[in-house]
N, C-alpha and C positions, 0 to 999 in steps of 0.2 A: 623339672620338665626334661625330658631326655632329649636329645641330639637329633633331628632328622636330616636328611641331605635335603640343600633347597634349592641346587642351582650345580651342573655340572660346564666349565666352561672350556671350548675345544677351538682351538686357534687353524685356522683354515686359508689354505693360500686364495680362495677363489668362494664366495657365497655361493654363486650359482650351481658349481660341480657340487658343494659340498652338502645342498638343499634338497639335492635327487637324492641321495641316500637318508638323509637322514628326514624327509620329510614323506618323500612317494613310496620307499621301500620299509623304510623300520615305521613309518604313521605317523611321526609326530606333528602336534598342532601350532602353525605359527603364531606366535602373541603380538609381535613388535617385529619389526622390523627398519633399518637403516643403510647408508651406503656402505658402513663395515659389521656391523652388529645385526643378527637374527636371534630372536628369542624363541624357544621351541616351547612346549612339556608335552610331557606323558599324561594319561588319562589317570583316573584314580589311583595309587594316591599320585599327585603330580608331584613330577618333579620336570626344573627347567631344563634345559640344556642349552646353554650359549653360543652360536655359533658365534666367534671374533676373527673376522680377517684380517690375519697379519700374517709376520711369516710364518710358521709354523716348525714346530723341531721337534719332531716322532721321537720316542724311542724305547723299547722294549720292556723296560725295566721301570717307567712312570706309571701312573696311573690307567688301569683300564676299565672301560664304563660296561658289563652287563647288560644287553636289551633283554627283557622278556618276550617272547614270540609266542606265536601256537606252531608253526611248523619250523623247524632250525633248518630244514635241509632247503625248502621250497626259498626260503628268506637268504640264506645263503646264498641260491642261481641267482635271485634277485639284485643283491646286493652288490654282488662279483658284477652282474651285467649293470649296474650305474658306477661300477668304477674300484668297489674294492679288492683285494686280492686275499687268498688264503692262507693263511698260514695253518691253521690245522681244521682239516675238514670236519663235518660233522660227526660226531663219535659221543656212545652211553660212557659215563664218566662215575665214576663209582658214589659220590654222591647223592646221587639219584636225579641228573640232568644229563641229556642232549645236549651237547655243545658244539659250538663251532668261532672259533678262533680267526677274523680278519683282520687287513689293515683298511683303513676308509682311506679314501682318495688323497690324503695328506700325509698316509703312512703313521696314522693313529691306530691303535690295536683297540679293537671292541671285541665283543664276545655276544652272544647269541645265545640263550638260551631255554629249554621249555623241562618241562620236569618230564621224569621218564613214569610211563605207566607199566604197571605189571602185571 
């Protein structure tokens, strides 16, 4: 049986800050919830994402988690206005993806992305 990701988990100083973005702007659906722990997923195929409040320690060179979107640019204003910041705007990426490169309110780097049409 091959390997699938079941669970991506992202240490967050604040649930509340960190639930606007990842719940009202990127869409995820809450499962669970507690005073430190939010359990998220994505729609087909799901996958979870953890929010865990504790401290948190960003940094450039860890893991970064992909959204899928339909608009990279429109999700991006969105995103920046509940608290992320840019690190690389949205730009065609030779791949064949729209990207845009943030930090989430924690100074976690995600990424954004939708496929380019031709």
């Amino acid at each position: 049986m091959p390997t699938t990701v079941a669970r991506v988990t992202v240490s967050v100083a604040s649930l509340d800050r960190a639930r606007v973005l990842y719940e009202q702007v990127l869409g995820l659906h809450r499962r669970y919830a507690t005073d430190e722990l939010t359990l998220l997923a994505t729609k087909d195929p799901v996958v979870e994402v953890l929010l865990h409040q504790r401290p948190p320690t960003p940094g450039d060179a860890g893991v970064a988690v992909s959204f899928a979107v339909t608009d990279v640019d429109r999700t991006t204003r969105q995103a920046v206005a509940a608290g992320a910041t840019v690190v690389d705007p949205p730009s065609h990426q030779p791949w064949g993806e729209r990207q845009s490169v943030l930090r989430d309110v924690d100074g976690h780097i995600l990424c954004l992305v939708a496929p380019t049409t031709t």
